[in-house]
C-alpha positions in Angstrom: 30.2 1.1 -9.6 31.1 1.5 -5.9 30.1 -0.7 -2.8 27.1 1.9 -1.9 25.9 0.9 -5.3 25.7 -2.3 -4.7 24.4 -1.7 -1.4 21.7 0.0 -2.6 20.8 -2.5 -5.2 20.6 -5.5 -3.1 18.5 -3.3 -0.1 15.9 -2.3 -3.2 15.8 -6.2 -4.6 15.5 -7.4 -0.4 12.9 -5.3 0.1 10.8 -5.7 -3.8 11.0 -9.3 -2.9 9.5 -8.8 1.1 6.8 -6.5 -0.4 5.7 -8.7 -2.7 5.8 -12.2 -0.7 3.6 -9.8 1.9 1.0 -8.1 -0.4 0.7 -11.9 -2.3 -1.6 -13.2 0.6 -3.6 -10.6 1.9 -4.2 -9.2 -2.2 -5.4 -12.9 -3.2 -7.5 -13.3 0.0 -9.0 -9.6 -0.9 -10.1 -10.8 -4.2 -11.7 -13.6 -3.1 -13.9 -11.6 -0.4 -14.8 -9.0 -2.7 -16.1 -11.7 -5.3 -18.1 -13.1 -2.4 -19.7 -10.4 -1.7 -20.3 -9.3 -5.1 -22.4 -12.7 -5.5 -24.3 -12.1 -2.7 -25.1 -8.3 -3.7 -26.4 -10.2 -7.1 -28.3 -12.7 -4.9 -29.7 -10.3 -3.2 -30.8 -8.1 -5.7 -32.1 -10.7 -7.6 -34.7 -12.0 -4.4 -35.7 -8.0 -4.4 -34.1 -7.0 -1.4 -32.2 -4.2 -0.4 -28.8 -4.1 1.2 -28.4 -2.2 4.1 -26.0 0.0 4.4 -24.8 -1.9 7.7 -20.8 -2.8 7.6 -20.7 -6.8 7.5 -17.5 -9.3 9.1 -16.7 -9.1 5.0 -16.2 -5.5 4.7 -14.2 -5.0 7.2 -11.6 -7.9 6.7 -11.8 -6.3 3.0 -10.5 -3.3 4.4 -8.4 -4.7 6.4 -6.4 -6.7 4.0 -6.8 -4.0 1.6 -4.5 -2.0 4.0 -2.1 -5.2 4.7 -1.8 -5.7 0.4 -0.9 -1.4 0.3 1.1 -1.4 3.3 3.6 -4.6 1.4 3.7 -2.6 -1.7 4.8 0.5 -0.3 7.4 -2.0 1.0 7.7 -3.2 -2.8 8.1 0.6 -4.1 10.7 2.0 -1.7 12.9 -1.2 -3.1 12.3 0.1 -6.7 13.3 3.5 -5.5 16.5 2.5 -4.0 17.3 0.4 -6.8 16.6 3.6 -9.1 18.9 5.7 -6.5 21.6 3.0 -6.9 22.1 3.6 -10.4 21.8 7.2 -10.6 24.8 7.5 -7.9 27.9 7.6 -9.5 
């Protein structure tokens, strides 16, 4: 077990914790749009109209934080693979 072991180890467990403190937010704020505007698709379809097809303010903060939540666990995944890489090395 050498110093670029170690090295390795604490750069993965730094950056698992930054991905995850980022995706937390952005994942939970997701959620809560996408149940929102599942309740209004019910609403909707329950008075007999239609959706358009139209993008909404919703749909595109959706996306939005959907990108922010995948971005952070890239983040989160490239610390698991450095932590993996600091224990193969020898």
């Amino acid at each position: 077990m050498g110093p670029l072991n170690i090295a390795l180890w604490a750069a993965g467990v730094a950056l698992i914790v930054l991905g995850y403190t980022r995706a937390r937010g952005p994942w939970a704020r997701y959620q809560a749009l996408k149940q929102e505007d599942a309740n209004v698709a019910r609403y909707e379809a329950w008075r007999g109209g239609l959706r358009g097809g139209e993008q909404t303010g919703a749909s595109v903060a959706m996306q939005i934080l959907r990108r922010q939540a995948q971005q952070a666990g890239l983040i989160a995944i490239t610390g698991f693979v450095l932590v993996f890489v600091g224990f193969l090395l020898r």
